[in-house]
Phi, psi and omega in degrees: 000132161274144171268163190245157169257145174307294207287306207310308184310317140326292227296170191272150177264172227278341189280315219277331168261003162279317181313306172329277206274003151280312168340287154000280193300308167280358147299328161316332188241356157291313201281333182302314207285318167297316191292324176295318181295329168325284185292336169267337151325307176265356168314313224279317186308305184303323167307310154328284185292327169294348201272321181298353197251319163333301202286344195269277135022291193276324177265003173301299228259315166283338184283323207283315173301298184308319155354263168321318184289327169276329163325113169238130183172177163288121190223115162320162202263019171254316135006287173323286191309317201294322188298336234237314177310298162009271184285315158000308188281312194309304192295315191290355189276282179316328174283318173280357180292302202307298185321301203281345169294330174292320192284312175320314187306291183339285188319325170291324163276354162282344201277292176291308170318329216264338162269351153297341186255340176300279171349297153321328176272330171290318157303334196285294200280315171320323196305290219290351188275334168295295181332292170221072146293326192281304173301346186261326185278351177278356208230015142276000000 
C-alpha cells in the first residue's frame, strides 16, 4: 500500500508557481510603471509652472517694449541712446522668452506623451495581472 505524503498534497503544483512568480513580476512592474508616471507627472507640473512664469514674463516685457514703440515726445540724444539701449534689451528679452516659451511647449508635450503611454501600459500590465488572478483562484 502506498502512502501518500501530506505535506506533498498542500504543495502548489508547478502552473500554480509560475502563475505566482508571473504575478510577482507584474506587481514589480506595475509599481515601476507608477512611479515613472509620478515622476513625469511632477516634470510635467514643473514644466508647467515655469512656462507660466516664462509667459508672465514675457508678455511684461512685451507690453513694456510696445510702450516704448508707441512713445512719442522729445528726448536728448544721450535720453535717446539709453532709450534706444532699452528697447534693444527688451527685444532680445522677448526673443528668448519666446524660444524658451517654445522649448517649455515641446517638453510639455513630449511629457504628455510619454505619460499617456506609460498609463496604457500600466492597464495593459493590470488586465494581466486580473488574468492571472483569475487563473490562481481557477486552480483553487
Amino acid at each position: 500500500m502506498r502512502h501518500r505524503n501530506a505535506a506533498g498534497a498542500t504543495a502548489p503544483s508547478d502552473r500554480e508557481l509560475k502563475l505566482r512568480a508571473l504575478l510577482r513580476i507584474k506587481d514589480r512592474r506595475d509599481d515601476r510603471l507608477r512611479r515613472q508616471i509620478l515622476l513625469f507627472t511632477r516634470q510635467l507640473q514643473h514644466t508647467e509652472n515655469a512656462r507660466r512664469q516664462s509667459e508672465e514674463r514675457h508678455n511684461m516685457r512685451k507690453n513694456a517694449l510696445q510702450q516704448m514703440l508707441t512713445w512719442s515726445g522729445t528726448l536728448s540724444v544721450h535720453e535717446l541712446m539709453m532709450q534706444k539701449q532699452k528697447m534693444s534689451e527688451l527685444c532680445t528679452d522677448v526673443h528668448h522668452l519666446t524660444q524658451r516659451l517654445q522649448m517649455l511647449a515641446a517638453t510639455q508635450k513630449r511629457l504628455q506623451e510619454k505619460i499617456t503611454q506609460l498609463r496604457q501600459e500600466r492597464v495593459s500590465v493590470m488586465r494581466k495581472k486580473e488574468k492571472l488572478r483569475s487563473l490562481l483562484a481557477d486552480e483553487h
